[in-house]
Structures are given as C-alpha cells and as structure tokens.
Backbone bond lengths (Angstrom), bond angles and torsions (degrees), N, CA, C in turn:
res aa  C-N    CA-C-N  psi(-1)  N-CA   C-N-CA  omega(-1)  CA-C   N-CA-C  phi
1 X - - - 1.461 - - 1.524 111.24 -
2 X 1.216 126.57 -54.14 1.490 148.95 156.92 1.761 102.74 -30.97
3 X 1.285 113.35 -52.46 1.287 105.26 176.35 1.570 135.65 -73.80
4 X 1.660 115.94 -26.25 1.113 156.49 -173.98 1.950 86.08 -63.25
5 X 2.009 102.36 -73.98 1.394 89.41 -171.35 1.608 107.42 -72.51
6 X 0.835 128.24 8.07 1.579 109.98 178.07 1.517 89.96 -92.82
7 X 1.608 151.52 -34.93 0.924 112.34 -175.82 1.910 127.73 -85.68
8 X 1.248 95.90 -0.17 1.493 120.14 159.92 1.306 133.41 -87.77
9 X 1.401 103.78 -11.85 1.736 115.37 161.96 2.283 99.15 -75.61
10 X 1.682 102.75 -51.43 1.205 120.72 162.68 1.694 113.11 -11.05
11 X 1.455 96.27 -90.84 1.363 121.20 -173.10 1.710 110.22 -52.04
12 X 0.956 129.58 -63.26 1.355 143.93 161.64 1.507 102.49 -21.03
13 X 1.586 128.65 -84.73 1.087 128.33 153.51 1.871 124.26 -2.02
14 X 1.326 93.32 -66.77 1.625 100.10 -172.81 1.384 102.44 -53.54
15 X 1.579 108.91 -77.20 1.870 122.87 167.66 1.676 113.87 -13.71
16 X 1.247 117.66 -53.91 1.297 126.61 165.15 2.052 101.17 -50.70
17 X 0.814 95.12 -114.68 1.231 100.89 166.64 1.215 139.75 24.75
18 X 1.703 92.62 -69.95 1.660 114.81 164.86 1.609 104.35 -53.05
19 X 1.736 96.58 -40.91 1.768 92.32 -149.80 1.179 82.99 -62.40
20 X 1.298 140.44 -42.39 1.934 121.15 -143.37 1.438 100.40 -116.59
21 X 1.462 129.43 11.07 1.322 113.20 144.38 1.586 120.55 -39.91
22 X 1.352 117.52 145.21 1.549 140.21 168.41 0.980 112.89 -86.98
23 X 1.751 117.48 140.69 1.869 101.42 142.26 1.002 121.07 -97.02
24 X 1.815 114.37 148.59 1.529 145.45 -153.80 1.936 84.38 -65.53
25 X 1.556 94.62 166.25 1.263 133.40 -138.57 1.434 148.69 -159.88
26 X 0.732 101.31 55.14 1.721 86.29 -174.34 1.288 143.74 -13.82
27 X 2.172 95.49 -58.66 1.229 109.00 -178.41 1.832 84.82 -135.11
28 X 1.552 98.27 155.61 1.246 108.12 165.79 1.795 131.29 -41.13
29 X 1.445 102.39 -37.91 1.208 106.76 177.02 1.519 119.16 -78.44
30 X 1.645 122.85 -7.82 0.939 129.03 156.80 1.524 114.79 -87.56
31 X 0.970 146.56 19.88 1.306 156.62 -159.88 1.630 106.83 -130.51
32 X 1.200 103.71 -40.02 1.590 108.73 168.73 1.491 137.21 -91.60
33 X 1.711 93.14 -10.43 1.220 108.61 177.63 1.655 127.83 -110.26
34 X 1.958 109.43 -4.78 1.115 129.64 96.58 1.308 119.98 1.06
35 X 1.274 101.10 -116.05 1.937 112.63 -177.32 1.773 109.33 -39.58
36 X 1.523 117.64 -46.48 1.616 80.80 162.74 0.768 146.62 -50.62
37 X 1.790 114.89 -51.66 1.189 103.55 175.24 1.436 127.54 -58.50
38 X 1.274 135.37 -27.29 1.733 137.42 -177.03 1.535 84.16 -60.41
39 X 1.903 127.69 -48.43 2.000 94.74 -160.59 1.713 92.69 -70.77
40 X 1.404 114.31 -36.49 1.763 100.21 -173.34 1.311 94.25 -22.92
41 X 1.451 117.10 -102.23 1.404 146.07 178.20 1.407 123.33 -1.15
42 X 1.634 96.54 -25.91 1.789 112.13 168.46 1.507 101.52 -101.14
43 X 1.148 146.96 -43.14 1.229 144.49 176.22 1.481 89.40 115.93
44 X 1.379 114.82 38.20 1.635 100.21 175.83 1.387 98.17 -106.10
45 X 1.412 114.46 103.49 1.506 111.30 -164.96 1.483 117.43 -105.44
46 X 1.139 130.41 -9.01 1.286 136.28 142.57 1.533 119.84 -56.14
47 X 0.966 118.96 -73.85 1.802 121.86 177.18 1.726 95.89 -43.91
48 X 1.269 104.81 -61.73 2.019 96.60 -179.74 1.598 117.33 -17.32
49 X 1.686 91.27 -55.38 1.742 121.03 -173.08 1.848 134.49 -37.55
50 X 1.333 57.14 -52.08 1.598 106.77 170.99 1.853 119.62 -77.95
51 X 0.757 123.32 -33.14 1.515 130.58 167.59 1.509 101.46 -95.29
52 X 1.183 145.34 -4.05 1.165 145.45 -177.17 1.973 111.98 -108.56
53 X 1.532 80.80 -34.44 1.331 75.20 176.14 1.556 126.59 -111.57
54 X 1.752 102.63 17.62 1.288 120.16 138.82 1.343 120.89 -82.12
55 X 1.326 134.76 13.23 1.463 132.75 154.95 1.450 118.98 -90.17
56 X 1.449 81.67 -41.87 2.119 82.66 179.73 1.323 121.98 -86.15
57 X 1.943 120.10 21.26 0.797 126.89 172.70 0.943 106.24 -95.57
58 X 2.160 105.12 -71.26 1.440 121.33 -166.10 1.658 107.68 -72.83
59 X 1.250 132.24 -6.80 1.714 115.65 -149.24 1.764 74.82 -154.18
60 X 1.170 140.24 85.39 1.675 123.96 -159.51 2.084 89.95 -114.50
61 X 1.462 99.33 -22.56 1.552 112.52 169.76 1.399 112.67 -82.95
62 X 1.145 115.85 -9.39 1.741 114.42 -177.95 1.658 110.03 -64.73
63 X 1.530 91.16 154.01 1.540 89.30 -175.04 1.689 104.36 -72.17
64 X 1.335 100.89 0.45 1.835 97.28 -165.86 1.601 91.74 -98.59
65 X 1.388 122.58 -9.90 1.330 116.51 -168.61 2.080 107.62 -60.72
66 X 1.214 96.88 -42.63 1.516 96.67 171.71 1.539 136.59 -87.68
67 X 1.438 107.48 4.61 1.113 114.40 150.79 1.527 129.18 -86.59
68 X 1.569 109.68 -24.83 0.878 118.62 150.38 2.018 124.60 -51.44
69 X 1.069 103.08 -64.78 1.608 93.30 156.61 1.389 130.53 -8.80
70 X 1.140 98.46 -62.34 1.689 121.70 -165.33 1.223 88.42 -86.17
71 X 1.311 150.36 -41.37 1.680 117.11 -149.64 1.978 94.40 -105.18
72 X 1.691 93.36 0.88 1.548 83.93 164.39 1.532 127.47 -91.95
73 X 1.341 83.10 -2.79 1.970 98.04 177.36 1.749 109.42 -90.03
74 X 1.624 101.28 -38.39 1.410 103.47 172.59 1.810 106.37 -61.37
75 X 1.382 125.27 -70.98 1.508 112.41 156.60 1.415 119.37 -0.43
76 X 1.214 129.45 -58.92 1.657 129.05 -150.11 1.237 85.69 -91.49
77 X 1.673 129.39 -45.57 1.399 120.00 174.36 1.735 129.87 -51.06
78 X 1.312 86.30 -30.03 1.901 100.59 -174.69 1.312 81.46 -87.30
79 X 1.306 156.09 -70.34 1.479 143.53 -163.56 1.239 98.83 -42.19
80 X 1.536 141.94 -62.10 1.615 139.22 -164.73 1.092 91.17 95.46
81 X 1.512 132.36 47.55 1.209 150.85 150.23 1.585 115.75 -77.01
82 X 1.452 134.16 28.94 1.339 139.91 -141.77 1.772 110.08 -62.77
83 X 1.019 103.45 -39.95 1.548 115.32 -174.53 1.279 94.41 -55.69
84 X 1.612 134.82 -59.28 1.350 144.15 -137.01 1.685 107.52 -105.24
85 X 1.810 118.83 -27.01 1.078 107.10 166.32 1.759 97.68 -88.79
86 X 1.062 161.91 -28.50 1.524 165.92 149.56 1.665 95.22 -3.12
87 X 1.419 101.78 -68.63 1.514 119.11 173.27 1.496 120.87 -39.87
88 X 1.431 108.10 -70.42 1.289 121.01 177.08 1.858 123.66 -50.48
89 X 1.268 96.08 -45.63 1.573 110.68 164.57 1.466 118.11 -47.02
90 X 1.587 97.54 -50.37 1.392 111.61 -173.34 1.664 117.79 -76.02
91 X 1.221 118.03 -29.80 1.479 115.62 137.72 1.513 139.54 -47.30
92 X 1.368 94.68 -60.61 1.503 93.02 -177.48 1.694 116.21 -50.01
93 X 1.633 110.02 -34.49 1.339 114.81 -171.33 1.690 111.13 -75.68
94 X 1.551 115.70 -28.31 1.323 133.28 163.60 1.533 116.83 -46.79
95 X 1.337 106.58 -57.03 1.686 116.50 162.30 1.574 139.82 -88.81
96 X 1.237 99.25 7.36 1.503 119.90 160.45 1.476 136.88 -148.64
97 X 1.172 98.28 69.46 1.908 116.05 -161.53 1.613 91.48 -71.54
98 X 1.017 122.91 -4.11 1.652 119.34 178.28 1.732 117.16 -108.86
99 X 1.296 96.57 9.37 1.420 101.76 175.36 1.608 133.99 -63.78
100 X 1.071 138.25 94.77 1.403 158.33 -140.23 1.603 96.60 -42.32
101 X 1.658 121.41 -36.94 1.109 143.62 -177.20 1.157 139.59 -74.67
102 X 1.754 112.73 -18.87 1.209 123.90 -151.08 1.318 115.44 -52.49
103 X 1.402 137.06 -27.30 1.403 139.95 178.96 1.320 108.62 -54.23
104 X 1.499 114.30 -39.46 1.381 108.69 168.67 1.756 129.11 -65.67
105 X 0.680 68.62 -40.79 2.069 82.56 -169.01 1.818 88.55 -75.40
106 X 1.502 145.83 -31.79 1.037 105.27 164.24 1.512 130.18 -97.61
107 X 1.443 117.58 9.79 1.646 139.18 161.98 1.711 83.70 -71.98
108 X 1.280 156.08 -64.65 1.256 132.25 176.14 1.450 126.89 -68.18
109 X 1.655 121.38 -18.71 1.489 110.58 158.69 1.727 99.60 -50.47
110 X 1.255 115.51 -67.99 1.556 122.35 -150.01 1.453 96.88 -62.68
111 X 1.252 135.15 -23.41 1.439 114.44 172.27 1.576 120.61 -86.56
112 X 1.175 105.94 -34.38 1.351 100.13 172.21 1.571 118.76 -74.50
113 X 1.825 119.09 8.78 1.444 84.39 144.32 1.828 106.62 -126.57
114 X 1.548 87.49 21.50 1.817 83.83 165.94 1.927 98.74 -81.84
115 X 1.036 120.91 -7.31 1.342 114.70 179.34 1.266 108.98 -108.91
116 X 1.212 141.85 27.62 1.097 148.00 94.54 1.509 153.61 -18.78
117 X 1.819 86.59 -35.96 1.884 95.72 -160.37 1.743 82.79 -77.86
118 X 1.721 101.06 176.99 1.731 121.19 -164.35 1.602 77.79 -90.21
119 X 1.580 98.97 174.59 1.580 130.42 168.18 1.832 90.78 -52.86
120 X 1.460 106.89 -67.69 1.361 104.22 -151.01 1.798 106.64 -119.21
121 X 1.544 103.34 144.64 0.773 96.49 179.18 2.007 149.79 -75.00
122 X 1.249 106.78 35.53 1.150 123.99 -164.37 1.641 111.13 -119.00
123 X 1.489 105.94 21.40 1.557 134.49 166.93 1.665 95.14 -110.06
124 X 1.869 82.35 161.63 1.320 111.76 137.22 1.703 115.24 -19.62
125 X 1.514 113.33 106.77 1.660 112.90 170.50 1.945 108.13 -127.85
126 X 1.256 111.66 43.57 1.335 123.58 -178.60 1.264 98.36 -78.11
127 X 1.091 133.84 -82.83 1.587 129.25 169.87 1.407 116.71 -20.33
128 X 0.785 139.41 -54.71 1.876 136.56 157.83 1.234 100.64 -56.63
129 X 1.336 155.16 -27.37 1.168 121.55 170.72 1.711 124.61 -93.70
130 X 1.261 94.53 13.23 1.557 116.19 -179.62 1.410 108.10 -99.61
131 X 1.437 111.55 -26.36 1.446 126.55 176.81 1.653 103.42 -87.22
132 X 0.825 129.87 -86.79 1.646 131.76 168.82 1.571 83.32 0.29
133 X 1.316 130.60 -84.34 1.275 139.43 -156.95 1.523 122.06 -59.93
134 X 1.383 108.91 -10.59 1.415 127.53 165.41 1.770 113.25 -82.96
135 X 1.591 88.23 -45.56 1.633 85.71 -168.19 1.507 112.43 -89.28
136 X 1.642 104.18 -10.69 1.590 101.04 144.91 1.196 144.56 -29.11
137 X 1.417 96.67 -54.40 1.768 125.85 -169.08 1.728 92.88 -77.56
138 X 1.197 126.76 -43.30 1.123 133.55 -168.71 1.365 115.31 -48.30
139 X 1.569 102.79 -57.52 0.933 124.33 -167.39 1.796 123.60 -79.93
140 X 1.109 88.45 -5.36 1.635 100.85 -169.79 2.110 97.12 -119.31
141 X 1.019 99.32 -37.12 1.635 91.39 178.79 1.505 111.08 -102.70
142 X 1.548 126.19 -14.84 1.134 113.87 -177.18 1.566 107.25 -138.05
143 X 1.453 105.87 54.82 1.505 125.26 -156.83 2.196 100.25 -79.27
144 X 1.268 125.81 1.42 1.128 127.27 -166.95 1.916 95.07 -122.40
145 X 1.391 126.56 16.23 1.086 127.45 -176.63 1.559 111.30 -105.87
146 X 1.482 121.76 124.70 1.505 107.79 -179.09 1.351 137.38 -44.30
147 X 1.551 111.32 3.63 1.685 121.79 -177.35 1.532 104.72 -109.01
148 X 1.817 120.20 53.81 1.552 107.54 -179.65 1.381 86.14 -98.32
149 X 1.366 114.41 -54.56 1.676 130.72 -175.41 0.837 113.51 -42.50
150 X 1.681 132.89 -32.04 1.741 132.32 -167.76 1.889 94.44 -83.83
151 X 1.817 116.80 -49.63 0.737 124.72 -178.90 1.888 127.78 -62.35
152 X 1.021 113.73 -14.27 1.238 128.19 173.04 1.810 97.29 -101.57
153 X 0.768 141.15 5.91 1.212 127.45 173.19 1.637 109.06 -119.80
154 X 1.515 117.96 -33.10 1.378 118.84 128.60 1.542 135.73 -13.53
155 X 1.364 102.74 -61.57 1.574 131.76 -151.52 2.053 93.01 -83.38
156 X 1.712 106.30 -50.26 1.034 87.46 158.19 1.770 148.34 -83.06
157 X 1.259 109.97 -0.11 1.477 141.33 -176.48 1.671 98.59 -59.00
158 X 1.568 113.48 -67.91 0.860 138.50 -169.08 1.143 131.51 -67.50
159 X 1.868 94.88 -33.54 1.800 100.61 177.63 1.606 110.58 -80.34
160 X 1.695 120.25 -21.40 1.477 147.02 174.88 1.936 100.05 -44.32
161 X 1.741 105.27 -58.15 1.163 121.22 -174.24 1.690 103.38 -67.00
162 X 1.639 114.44 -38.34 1.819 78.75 -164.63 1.654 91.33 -97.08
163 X 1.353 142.71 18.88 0.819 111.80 160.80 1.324 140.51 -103.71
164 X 1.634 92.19 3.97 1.577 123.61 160.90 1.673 120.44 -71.50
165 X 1.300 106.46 -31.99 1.772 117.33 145.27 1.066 103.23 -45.45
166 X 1.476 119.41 -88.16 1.622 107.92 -162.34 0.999 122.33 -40.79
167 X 1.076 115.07 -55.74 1.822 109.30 173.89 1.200 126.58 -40.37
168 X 1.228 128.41 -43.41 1.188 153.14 -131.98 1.739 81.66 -120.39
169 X 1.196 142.82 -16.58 1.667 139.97 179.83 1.298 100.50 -105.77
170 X 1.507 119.24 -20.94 1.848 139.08 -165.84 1.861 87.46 -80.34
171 X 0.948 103.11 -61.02 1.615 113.93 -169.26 1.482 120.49 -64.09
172 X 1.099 106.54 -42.19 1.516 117.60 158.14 1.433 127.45 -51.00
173 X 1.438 97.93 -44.54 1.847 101.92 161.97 1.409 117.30 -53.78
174 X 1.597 103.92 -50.66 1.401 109.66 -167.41 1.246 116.91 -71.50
175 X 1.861 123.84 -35.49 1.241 109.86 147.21 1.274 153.56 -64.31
176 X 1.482 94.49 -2.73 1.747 97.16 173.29 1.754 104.34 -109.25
177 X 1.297 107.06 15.41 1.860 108.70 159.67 1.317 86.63 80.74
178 X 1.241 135.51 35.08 1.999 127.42 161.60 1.644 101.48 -104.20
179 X 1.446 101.68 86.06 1.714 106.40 -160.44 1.646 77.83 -81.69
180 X 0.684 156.78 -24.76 1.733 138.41 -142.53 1.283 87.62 -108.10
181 X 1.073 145.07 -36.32 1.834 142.61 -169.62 1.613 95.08 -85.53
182 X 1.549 117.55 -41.05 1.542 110.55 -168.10 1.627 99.07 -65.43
183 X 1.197 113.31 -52.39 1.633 123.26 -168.52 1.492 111.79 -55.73
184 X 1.405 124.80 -27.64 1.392 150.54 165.20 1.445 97.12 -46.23
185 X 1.389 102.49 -79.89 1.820 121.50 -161.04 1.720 106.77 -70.44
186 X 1.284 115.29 -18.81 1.408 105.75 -177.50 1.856 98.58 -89.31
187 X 1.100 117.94 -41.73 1.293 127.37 179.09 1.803 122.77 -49.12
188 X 1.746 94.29 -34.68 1.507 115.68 171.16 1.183 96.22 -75.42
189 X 1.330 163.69 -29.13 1.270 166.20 -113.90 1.146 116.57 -114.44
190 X 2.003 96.37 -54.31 1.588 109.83 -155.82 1.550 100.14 -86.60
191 X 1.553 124.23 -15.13 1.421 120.53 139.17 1.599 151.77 -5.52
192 X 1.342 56.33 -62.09 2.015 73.15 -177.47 1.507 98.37 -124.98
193 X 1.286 134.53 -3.56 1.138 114.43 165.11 1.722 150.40 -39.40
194 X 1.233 106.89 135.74 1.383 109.14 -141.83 1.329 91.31 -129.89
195 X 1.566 139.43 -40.62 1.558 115.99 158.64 1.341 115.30 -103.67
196 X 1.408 89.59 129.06 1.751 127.75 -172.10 1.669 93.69 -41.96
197 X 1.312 115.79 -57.09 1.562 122.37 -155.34 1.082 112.26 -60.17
198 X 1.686 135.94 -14.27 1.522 137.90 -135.61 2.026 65.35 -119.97
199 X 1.225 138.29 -63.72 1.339 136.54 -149.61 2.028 100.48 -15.26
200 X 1.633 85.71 -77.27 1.717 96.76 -164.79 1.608 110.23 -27.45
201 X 1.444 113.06 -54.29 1.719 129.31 -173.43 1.531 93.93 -42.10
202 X 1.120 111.56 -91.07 1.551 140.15 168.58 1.313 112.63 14.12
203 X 1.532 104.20 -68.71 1.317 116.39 -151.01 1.882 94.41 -97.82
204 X 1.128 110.85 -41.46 1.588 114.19 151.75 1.358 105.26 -27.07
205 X 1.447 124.74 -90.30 1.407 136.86 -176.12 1.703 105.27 -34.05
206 X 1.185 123.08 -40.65 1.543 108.89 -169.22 1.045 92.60 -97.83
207 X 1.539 153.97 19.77 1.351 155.91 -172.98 2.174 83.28 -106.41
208 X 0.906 97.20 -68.61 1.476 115.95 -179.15 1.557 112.02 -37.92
209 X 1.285 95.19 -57.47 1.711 116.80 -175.82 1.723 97.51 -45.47
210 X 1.323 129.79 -71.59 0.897 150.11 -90.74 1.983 84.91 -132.28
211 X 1.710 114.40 -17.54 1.211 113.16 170.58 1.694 84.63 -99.72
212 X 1.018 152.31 -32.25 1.294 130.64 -139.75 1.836 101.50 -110.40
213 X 1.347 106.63 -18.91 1.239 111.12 173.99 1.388 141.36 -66.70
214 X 1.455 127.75 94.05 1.482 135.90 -122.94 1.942 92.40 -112.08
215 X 0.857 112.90 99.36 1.776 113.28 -175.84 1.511 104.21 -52.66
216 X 1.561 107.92 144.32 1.437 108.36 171.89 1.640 118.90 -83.03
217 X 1.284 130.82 120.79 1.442 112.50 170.24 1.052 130.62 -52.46
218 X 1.964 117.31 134.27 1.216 118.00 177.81 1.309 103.97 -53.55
219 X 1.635 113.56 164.11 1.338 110.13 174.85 1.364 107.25 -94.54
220 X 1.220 147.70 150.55 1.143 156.08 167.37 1.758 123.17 -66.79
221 X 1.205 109.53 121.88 1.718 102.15 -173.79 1.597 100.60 -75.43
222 X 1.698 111.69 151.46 1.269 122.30 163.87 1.657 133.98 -43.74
C-alpha cells in the first residue's frame, strides 16, 4: 500500500513538473514570448496577453519586444476583435516601416476591416471601403506576396456590394419621386458599372427620371 502511494506521490510530482516546465531561451524575453505563442496555439488568449505584455514592459528594447507587437494584433484578430486589431496592425506598421514582413501585416489591416463589412449590403459599407484601400496598397507595393489573389478577390467582393448600394439608394430616390437625385445616382452608376444586366433598367430609369422630373420655381424676390 505504502508503495502504491509513493508511486502516486511519484507521478503527481512529474504532472506538476511537466505543467511548469519552460521553453529554453536565451534571454528572458524570449522565454515569454515562447510561452505566448504555445497559449496562442491553445486559444488561451488572455494568459498569451499577459506574457506579452510582460515583454513590452520589462524587455520593451528586446528584439522580441516587436514581435510581440504583432502577435498581440494577431490575438485581437483571432478574438474577431476587427476594429481593434485594424488599429493595432495599423500601428505596428506606423512604427516599423522596415519590417521584413510588411506585406503581411497590411493583408491583415485590409482584412480586418473587410471583416467588418454587414451580411448585406444595405448597411453601413465604410469598412470595405477602407479595405479596398488597404488591398490597394497591397497590391501595388507588395504585389510578389501570396495575399494578391485573396486580395483581388476581396477587392472584387466588395466593389459588387457598394455598387449594389447605389442602386439600391438610386431606386429609393426614384421611388420616393426625387427624380433629379435618382437621375444623378443612376448616371454616377453607369460609370463604373460592372453588371452588364442592371444597364437596360438604369438607363430606362434616367430616361423616366428625366421625363417625370418637374423643376421647382425659383422664388421671386420682393
């Protein structure tokens, strides 16, 4: 019996053990930044936080201090925190224009506020046009990075949505009898128009607009 718990006093021991082993290190600030990444990797994203933001306290000159940066922005991204890693991204790239990486970190500005936009397009689509403008940059300064293809397929996703707004803000005029604003917005439209099928409607509608639209009289001074 005596032997039984000694090898269960044993085991217990090890388990301990295991749990609070470290990974090796050079310097402390690599030791903690280490251990973030293993809770990343668990989704323990508080404790991560927390070992990360004991680097950019104690070690804020460490070479790990700015990787730390970044894997606290990736964090806010894995939370679906988009607004707040958008931000964070957008710093880090502000304070390190020499970063070996940068193609990456702004393929994650532009998604975190393409992950932003609503289901449908008849919201708020400001965040997609902040993204378009990310994956612009992407695409033109960091055109040899594996995120052109995600970003151009983005780029068209997004432009699909606001110009399904317009229409959809074009039509609204025209049903509430604001022929001079509808004829405006359909006219801005056929511009940049991008599905063929909507043309015929369109140009109908500002044909329409444009008979039904009754000018207001100036008023006359005294």
């Amino acid at each position: 019996m005596k032997f039984v718990k000694l090898l269960m006093l044993i085991a217990s021991l090890l388990v301990i053990s295991c749990a609070t082993k470290r990974p090796e290190g050079q310097t402390e600030a690599e030791v903690l930044f280490k251990e973030a990444k293993e809770l990343v990797a668990k989704s323990r994203y508080i404790q991560a936080t927390e070992k990360l933001n004991a680097i950019r306290s104690q070690y804020p000159y460490s070479f790990y201090a700015t990787h730390a940066e970044l894997l606290q922005a990736d964090i806010l991204f894995s939370q679906e925190n988009y607004a707040e890693s958008a931000a964070a991204y957008i710093l880090f790239r502000d304070f390190h224009p020499k970063y070996n990486e940068l193609g990456y970190v702004v393929f994650r500005i532009s998604e975190s506020f393409y992950r932003q936009l609503p289901e449908t397009f008849d919201r708020d689509l400001s965040a997609g046009i902040e993204a378009i403008k990310y994956f612009n940059e992407l695409i033109s300064t960091y055109s040899n990075t594996e995120y052109v293809k995600d970003a151009q397929k983005r780029i068209s996703q997004i432009e699909d949505m606001l110009e399904k707004k317009e229409i959809y803000i074009a039509d609204f005029y025209f049903k509430t009898k604001d022929f001079y604003a509808a004829k405006i917005r359909y006219q801005d439209i056929l511009t940049t128009l991008k599905d063929e099928s909507e043309r015929p409607r369109i140009m109908a509608r500002i044909e329409e607009s444009e008979k039904r639209y009754v000018p207001v009289p100036a008023t006359q001074p005294n």
